[in-house]
C-alpha positions as CSV (number, residue, x, y, z in Angstrom):
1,X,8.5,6.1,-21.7
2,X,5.5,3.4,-22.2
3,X,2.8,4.3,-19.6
4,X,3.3,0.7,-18.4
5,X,6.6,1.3,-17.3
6,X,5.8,4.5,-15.3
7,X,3.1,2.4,-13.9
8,X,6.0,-0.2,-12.5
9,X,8.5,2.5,-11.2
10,X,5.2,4.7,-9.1
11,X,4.4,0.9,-8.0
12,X,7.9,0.0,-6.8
13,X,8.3,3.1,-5.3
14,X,5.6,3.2,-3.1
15,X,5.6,0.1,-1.7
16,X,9.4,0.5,-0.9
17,X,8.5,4.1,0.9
18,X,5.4,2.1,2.5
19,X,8.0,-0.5,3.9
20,X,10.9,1.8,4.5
21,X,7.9,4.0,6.5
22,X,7.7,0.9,9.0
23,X,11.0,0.1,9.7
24,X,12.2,3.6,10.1
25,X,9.5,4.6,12.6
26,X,10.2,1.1,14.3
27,X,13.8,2.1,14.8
28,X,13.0,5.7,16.3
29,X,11.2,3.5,18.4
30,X,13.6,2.0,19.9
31,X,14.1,-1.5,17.2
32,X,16.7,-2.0,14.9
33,X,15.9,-4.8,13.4
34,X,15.5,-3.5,10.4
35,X,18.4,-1.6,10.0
36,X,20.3,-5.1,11.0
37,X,18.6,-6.9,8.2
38,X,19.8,-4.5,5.9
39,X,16.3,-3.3,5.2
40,X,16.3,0.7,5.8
41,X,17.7,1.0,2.2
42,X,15.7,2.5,-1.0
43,X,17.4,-0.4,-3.0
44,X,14.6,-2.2,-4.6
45,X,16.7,-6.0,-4.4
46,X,16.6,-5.7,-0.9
47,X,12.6,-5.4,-0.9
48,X,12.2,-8.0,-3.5
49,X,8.9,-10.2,-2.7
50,X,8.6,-13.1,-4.8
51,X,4.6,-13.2,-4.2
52,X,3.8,-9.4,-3.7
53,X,6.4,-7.8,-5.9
54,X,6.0,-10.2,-8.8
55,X,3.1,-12.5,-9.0
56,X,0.4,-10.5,-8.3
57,X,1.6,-8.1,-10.2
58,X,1.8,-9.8,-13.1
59,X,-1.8,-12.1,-12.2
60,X,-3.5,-8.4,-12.0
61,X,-1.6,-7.2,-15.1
62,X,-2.7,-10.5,-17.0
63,X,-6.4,-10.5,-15.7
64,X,-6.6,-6.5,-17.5
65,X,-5.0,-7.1,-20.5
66,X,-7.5,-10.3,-21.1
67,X,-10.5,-8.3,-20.0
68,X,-9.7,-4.5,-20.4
69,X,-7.7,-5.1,-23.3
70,X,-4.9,-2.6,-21.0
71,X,-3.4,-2.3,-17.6
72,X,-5.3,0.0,-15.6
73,X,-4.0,-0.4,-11.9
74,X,-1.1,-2.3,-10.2
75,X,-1.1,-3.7,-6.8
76,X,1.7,-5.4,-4.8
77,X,3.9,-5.2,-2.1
78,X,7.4,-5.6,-0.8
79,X,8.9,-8.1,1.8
80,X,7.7,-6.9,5.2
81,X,10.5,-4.7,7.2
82,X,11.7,-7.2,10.2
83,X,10.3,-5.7,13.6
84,X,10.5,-6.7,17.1
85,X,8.4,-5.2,19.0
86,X,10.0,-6.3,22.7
87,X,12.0,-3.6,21.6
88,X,9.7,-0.8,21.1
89,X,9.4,2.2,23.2
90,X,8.6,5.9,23.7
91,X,10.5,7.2,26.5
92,X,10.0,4.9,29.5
93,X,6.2,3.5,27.9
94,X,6.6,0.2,26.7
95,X,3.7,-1.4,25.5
96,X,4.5,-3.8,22.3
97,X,1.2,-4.0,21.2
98,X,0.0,-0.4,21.4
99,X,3.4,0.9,20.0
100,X,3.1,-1.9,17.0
101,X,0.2,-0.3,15.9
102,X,1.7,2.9,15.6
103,X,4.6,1.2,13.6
104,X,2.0,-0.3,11.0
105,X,0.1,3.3,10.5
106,X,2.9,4.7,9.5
107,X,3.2,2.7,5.9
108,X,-0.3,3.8,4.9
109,X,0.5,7.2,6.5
110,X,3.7,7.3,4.0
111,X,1.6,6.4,1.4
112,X,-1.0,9.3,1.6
113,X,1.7,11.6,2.3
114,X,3.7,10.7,-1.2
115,X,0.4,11.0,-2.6
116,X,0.1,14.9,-1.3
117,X,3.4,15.2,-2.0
118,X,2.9,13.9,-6.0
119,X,0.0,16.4,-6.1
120,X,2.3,19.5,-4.6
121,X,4.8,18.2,-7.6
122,X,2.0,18.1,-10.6
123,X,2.2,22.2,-10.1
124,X,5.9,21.8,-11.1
125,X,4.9,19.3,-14.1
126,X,2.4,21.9,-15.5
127,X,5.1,24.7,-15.6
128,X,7.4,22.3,-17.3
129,X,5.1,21.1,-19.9
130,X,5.7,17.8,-19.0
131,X,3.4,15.4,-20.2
132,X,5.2,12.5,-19.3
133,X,5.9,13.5,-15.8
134,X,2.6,14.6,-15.2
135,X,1.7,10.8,-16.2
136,X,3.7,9.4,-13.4
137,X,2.5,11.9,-11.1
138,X,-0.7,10.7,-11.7
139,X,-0.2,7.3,-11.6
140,X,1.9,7.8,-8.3
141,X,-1.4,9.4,-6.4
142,X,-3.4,6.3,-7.7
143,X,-1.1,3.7,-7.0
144,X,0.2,5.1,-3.5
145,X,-3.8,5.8,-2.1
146,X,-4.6,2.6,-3.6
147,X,-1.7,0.9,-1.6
148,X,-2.8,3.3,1.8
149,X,-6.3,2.3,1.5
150,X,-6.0,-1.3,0.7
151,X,-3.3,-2.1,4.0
152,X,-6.1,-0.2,6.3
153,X,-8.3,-3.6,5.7
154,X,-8.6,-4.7,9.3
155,X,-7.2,-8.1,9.2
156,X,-3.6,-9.3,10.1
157,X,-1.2,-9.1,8.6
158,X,-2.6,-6.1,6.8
159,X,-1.4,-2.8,8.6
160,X,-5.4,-1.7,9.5
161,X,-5.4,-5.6,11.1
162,X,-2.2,-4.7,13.5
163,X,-3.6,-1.1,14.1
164,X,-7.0,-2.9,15.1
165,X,-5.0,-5.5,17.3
166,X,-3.2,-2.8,19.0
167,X,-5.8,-0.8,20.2
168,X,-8.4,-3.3,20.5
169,X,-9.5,-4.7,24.2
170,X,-7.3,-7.5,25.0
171,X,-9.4,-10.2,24.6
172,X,-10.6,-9.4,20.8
173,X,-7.3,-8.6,20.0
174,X,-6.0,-11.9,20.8
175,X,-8.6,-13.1,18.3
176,X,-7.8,-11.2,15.6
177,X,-4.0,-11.5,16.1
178,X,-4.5,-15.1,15.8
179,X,-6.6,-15.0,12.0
180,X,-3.0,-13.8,10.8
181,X,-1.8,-17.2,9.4
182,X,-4.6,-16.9,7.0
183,X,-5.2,-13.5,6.5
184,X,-2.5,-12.7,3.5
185,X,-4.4,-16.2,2.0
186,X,-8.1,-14.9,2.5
187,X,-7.3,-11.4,1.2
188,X,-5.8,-12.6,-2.5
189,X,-8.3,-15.2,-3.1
190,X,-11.4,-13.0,-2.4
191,X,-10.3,-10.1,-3.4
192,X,-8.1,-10.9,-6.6
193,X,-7.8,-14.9,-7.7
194,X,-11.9,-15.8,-7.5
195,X,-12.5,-12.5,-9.3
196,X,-10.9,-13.5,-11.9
197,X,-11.1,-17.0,-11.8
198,X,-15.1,-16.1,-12.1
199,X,-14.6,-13.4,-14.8
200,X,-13.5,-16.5,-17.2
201,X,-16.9,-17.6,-16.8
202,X,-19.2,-13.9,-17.4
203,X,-19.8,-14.0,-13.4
204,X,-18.9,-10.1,-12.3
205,X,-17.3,-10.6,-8.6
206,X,-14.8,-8.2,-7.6
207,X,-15.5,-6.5,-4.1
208,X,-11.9,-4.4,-4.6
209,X,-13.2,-2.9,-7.7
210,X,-16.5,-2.2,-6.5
211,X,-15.2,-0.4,-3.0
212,X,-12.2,1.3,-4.8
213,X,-14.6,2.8,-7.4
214,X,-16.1,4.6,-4.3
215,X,-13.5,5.4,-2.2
216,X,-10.2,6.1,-4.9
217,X,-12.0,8.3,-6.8
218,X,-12.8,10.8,-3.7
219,X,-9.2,10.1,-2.2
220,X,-8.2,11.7,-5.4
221,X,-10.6,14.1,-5.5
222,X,-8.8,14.8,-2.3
223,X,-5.9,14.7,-3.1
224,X,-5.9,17.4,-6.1
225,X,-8.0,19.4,-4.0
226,X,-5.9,19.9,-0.6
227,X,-2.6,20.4,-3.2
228,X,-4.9,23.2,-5.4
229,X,-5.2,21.2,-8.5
230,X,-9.0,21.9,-8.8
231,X,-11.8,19.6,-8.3
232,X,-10.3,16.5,-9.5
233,X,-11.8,13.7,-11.6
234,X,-14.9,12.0,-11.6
């Protein structure tokens, strides 16, 4: 199978896990939305973002082909699970905004977890002598710690940005909780469209790259090193 094609089915997968994480810990909360809206499902068409699961997708795939002559990373994301979070509770505590921000930990939580759970499976890859599975496995860690690490930005509606709102003081919460209608906006132009909108004329922005070539590399390190695949990579 074309390594581009692995790429696409670890990408799809993890951000359906990362979604289906949300919902289903909102609905052991006490909320089903989700389930209502038909969204605690591993089918893909139900998950379907026109933005997130297809045009930024294909803007980052475009932007590497024209400048790294390959793809070497995805990024996306699926429609977000519907939550309510009147509804939430543990026990008899009810308190939506605390309780929300333990609904959005738990996509980047699902996401380092499939990510241990890729490295536990590359043992099973080596005894097989499978090259091709040990390809996916690989591209699973990447694309799932990339996905955990990126959501922890702490701006709404990124999960890190409804942790922050949760268990910030009131006052700064309601802040932040407001800088949601343009967070999704801010987030792809700095971090992906002026990158490569600048790239087309030899000026090297690209503050994703920069922090992910610090922080992915040690995630993996990691990674490989808590499932006893060695040392990792550089």
């Amino acid at each position: 199978m074309p390594h581009f094609l692995l790429i696409i089915l670890a990408l799809a997968g993890a951000i359906i896990m990362h979604e289906l994480a949300h919902g289903a810990v909102a609905y052991f909360m006490g909320d089903h939305t989700a389930r209502w809206a038909g969204r605690l499902t591993l089918n893909p068409l139900k998950h379907i973002d026109k933005t997130g699961s297809i045009l930024v997708p294909l803007v980052l795939a475009a932007g590497q082909f024209l400048t790294l002559g390959r793809v070497a990373f995805l990024y996306g994301w699926a429609k977000p699970v519907p939550v309510n979070p009147v509804n939430l509770r543990i026990g008899t505590y009810r308190n939506a905004r605390r309780l929300m921000a333990i609904v959005a930990i738990a996509g980047p939580a699902m996401n380092f977890t499939l990510a241990l759970a890729a490295g536990i499976a590359m043992h099973a890859a080596v005894a097989m002598r499978s090259l091709q599975l040990l390809d996916f496995l690989a591209y699973f860690i990447q694309i799932n710690l990339v996905l955990g690490l990126f959501n922890l930005i702490p701006l709404p509606p990124m999960d890190g940005g409804r942790i922050a709102v949760g268990v910030l003081p009131l006052p700064l919460a309601i802040k932040l909780a407001r800088a949601e209608k343009i967070g999704i906006a801010a987030v792809l132009l700095i971090l992906f469209v002026l990158p490569l909108t600048l790239a087309q004329f030899g000026i090297q922005f690209d503050p994703f790259r920069d922090v992910m070539g610090v922080m992915l590399p040690a995630a993996e390190r990691a990674v490989l090193v808590l499932t006893g695949n060695g040392i990792g990579t550089n």
